[in-house]
C-alpha positions as CSV (number, residue, x, y, z in Angstrom):
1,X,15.7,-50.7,8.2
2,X,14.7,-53.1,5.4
3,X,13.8,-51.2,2.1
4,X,10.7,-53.3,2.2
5,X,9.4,-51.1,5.2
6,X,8.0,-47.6,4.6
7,X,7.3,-44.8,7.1
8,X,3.3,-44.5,8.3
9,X,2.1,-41.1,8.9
10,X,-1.9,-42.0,10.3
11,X,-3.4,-42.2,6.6
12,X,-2.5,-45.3,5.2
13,X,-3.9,-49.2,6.2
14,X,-2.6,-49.6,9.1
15,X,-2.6,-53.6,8.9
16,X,-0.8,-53.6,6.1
17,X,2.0,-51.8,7.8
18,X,2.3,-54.1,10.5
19,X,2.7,-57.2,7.8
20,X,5.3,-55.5,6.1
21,X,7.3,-54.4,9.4
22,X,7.1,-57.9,11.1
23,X,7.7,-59.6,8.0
24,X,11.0,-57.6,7.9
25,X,11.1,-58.3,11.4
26,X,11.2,-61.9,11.7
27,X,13.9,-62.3,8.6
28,X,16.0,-59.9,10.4
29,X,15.7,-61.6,13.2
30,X,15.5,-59.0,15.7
31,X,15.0,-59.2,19.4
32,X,11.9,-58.3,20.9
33,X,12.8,-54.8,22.8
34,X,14.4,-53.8,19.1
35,X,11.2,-54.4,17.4
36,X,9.2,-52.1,19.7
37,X,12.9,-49.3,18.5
38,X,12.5,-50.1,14.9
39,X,8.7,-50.1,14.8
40,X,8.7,-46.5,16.8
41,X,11.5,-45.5,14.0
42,X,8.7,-46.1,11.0
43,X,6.1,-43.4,12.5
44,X,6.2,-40.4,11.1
45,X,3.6,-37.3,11.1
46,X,0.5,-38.0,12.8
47,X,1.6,-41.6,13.9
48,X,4.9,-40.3,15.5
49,X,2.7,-37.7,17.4
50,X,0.8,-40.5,18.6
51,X,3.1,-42.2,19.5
52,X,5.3,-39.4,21.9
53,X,1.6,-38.8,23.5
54,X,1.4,-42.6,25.0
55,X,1.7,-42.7,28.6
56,X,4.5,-43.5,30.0
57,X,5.3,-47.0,31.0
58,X,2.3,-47.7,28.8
59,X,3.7,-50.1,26.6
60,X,4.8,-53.5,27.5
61,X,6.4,-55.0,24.4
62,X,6.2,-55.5,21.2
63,X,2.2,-57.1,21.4
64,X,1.2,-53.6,23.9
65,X,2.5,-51.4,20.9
66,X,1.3,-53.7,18.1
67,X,-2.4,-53.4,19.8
68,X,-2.3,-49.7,20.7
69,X,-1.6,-48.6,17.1
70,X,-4.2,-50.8,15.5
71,X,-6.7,-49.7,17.8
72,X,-6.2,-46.0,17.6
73,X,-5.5,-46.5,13.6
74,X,-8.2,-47.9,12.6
75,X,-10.5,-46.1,14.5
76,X,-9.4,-43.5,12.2
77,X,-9.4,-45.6,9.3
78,X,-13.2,-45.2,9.4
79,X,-13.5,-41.9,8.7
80,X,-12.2,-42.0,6.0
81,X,-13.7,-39.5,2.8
82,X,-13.8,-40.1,-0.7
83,X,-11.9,-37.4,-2.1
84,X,-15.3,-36.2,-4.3
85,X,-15.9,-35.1,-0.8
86,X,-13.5,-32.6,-0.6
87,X,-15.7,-29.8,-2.5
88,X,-18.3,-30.5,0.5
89,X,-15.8,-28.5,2.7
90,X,-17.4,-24.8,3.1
91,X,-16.5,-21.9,5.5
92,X,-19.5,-21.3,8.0
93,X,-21.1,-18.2,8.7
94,X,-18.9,-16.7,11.6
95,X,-16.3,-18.6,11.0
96,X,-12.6,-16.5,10.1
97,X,-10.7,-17.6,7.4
98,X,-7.9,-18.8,9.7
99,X,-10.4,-21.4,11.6
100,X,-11.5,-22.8,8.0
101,X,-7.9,-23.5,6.9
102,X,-7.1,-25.1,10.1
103,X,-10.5,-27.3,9.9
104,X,-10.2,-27.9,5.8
105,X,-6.3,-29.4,6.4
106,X,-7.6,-31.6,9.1
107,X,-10.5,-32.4,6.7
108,X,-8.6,-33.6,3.9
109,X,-6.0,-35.7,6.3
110,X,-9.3,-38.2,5.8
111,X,-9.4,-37.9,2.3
112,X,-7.4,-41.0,0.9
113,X,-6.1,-40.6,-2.4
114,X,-6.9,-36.9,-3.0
115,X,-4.8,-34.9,-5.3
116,X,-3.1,-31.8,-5.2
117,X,-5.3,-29.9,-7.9
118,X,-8.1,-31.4,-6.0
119,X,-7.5,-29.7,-2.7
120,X,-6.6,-26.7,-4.1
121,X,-9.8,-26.6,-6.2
122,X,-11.7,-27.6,-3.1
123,X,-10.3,-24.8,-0.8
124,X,-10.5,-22.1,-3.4
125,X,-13.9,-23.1,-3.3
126,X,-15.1,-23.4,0.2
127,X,-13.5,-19.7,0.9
128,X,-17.1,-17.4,0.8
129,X,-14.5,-14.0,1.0
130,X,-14.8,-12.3,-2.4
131,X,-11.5,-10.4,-2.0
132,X,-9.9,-14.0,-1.5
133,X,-11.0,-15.5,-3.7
134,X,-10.2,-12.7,-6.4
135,X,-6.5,-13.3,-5.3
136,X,-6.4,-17.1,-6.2
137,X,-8.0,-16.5,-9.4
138,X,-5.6,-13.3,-10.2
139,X,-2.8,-15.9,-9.7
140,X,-3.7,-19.8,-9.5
141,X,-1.3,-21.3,-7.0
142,X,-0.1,-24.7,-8.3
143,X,0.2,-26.4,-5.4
144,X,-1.4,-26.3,-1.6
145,X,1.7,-24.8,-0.1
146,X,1.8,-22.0,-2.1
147,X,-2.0,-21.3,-1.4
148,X,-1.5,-21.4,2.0
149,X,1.2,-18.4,1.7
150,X,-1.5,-16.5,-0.6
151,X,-4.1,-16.7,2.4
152,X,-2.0,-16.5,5.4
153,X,-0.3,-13.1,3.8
154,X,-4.0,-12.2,3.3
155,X,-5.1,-12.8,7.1
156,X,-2.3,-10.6,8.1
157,X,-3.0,-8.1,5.5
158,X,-6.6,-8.0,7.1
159,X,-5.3,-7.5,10.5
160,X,-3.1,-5.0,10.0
161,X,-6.1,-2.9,8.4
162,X,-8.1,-3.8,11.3
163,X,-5.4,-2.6,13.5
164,X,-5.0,0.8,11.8
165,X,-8.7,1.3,11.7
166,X,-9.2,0.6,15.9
167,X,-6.1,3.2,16.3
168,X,-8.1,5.4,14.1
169,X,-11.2,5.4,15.8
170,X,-9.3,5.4,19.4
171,X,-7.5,8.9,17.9
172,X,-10.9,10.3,16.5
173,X,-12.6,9.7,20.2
174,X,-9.4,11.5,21.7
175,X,-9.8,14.4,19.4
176,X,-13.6,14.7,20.2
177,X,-12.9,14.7,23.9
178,X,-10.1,17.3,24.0
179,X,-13.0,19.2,21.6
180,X,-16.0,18.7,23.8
181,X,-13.5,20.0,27.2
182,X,-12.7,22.9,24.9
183,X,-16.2,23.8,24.1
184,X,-16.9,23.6,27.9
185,X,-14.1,26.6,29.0
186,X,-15.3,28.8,25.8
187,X,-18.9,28.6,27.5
188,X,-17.1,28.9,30.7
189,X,-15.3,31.7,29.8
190,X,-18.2,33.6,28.0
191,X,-20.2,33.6,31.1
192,X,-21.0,36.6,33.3
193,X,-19.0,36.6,36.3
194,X,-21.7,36.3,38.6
195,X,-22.7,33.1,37.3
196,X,-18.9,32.0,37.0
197,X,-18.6,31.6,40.9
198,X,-15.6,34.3,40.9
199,X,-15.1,36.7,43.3
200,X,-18.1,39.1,43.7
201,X,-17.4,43.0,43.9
202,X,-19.2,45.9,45.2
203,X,-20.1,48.2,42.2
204,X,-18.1,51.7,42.6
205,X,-19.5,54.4,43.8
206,X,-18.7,58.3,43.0
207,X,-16.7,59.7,45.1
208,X,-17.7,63.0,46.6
209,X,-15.8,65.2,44.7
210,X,-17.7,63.8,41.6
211,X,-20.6,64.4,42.8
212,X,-19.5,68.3,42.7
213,X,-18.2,68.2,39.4
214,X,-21.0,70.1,37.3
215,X,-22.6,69.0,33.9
216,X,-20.4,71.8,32.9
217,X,-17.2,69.4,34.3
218,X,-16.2,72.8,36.5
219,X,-15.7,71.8,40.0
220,X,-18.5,73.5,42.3
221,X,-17.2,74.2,46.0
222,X,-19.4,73.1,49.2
223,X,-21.4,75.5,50.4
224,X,-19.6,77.5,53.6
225,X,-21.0,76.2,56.8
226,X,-21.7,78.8,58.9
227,X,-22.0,78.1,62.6
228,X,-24.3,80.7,64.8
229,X,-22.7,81.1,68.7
C-alpha cells in the first residue's frame, strides 16, 4: 500500500479517502478486482465493520463498493457535532451508568476533532452519581481509557453490593419464616389437649376400695350382707 493512503475508520471525509486511494490506484496501476482487495484493506474500525456486514454477492466491482461506502459515509458525515457539544451529553433520569457510557462513546464517534481532555471533562460531567463523580475528582484520570476502568470497576463494585444486599434480605425472610413456624408449635404446644385434636380420655374414676378409705386414710370394711332364708 502506498504511504500516500491512510486507514478510514467511519469519522473522517469520506471523499477525500477515495481521492487519495484511487490516486494511488491508478499510478500503481492495479487491476480492477485488486482495487476492490486494497480498498477493503484501508477500512478499519467502524468502516471495516461496515464493510464485513455487506451482503453477500453485494458488490459488483470496484464502482458497487466505491458507491456503497460513499452513500453510507456520508450519511454519517451529517451528523456530525462540534466538539463544544460534547458537555450537552447528560445521563437521563433512569438511565444506569453502564447505558450512559455506552451512549456518550457512540456520541462522541460524531464529534470531529474533539480532544482527549475534552471527553474526559465532558463525561466526568454528564455522570449525575455523586459517589462517581467523587472518584474522578479523588484521582483525575488523564486519559479516556483510564476513566473507563475507574467507572466500569465502579459498576461492578455497585453490583456486588447489590448482590450481597438481595442475599441478605432473601436470608432475613428465611429466618422470619422458620421464626413465625416456630411461634406456631409454641402456641400449639401450649394448648389444652382438647383443643389440640389429640386423643380424648375418660377422666379416672375412684376405684371402690377408695371410696372406703376414711378421711382418717384407715380402710373401712363393707358392711356384712346378711341373707334371711
Amino acid at each position: 500500500m502506498p504511504n500516500n493512503v491512510k486507514t478510514y475508520d467511519g469519522t473522517g471525509d469520506p471523499e477525500d479517502h477515495v481521492k487519495f486511494f484511487q490516486a494511488a490506484a491508478q499510478v500503481e496501476r492495479w487491476a480492477m478486482p485488486t482495487w476492490c482487495h486494497m480498498f477493503n484493506s484501508t477500512l478499519i474500525g467502524a468502516a471495516g465493520v461496515w464493510f464485513d456486514e455487506l451482503p453477500s454477492e453485494s458488490i459488483d466491482g470496484y464502482k458497487d463498493l466505491k458507491a456503497s461506502f460513499l452513500a453510507y459515509f456520508m450519511q454519517q458525515k451529517k451528523y456530525v457535532k462540534d466538539p463544544v457539544e460534547i458537555h450537552n451529553i447528560k445521563q437521563r433520569d433512569g438511565e444506569t451508568i453502564e447505558e450512559f457510557t455506552k451512549r456518550f462513546k457512540v456520541e462522541i464517534r460524531r464529534m470531529k476533532g474533539a480532544l482527549e481532555c475534552m471527553r474526559i471533562s465532558g463525561f466526568m460531567h454528564g455522570v449525575n452519581n455523586p459517589e462517581l463523580t467523587n472518584r474522578f475528582n479523588e484521582h483525575v484520570s488523564k486519559t479516556m481509557e483510564e476513566m473507563m476502568i475507574t467507572t466500569t470497576a465502579f459498576i461492578r463494585g455497585e453490583a456486588a453490593v447489590a448482590g450481597k444486599k438481595k442475599g441478605h434480605t432473601s436470608w432475613r425472610i428465611q429466618d422470619q419464616s422458620k421464626r413465625h413456624g416456630s411461634e406456631r408449635r409454641s402456641d400449639f404446644q401450649g394448648q389444652p389437649r382438647d383443643r389440640r385434636g389429640s386423643s380424648k380420655f375418660t377422666p379416672l374414676t375412684r376405684t371402690p376400695k377408695e371410696i372406703l378409705v376414711t378421711e382418717a386414710g384407715k380402710f373401712k370394711p363393707p358392711p356384712l350382707m346378711v341373707t334371711l332364708v
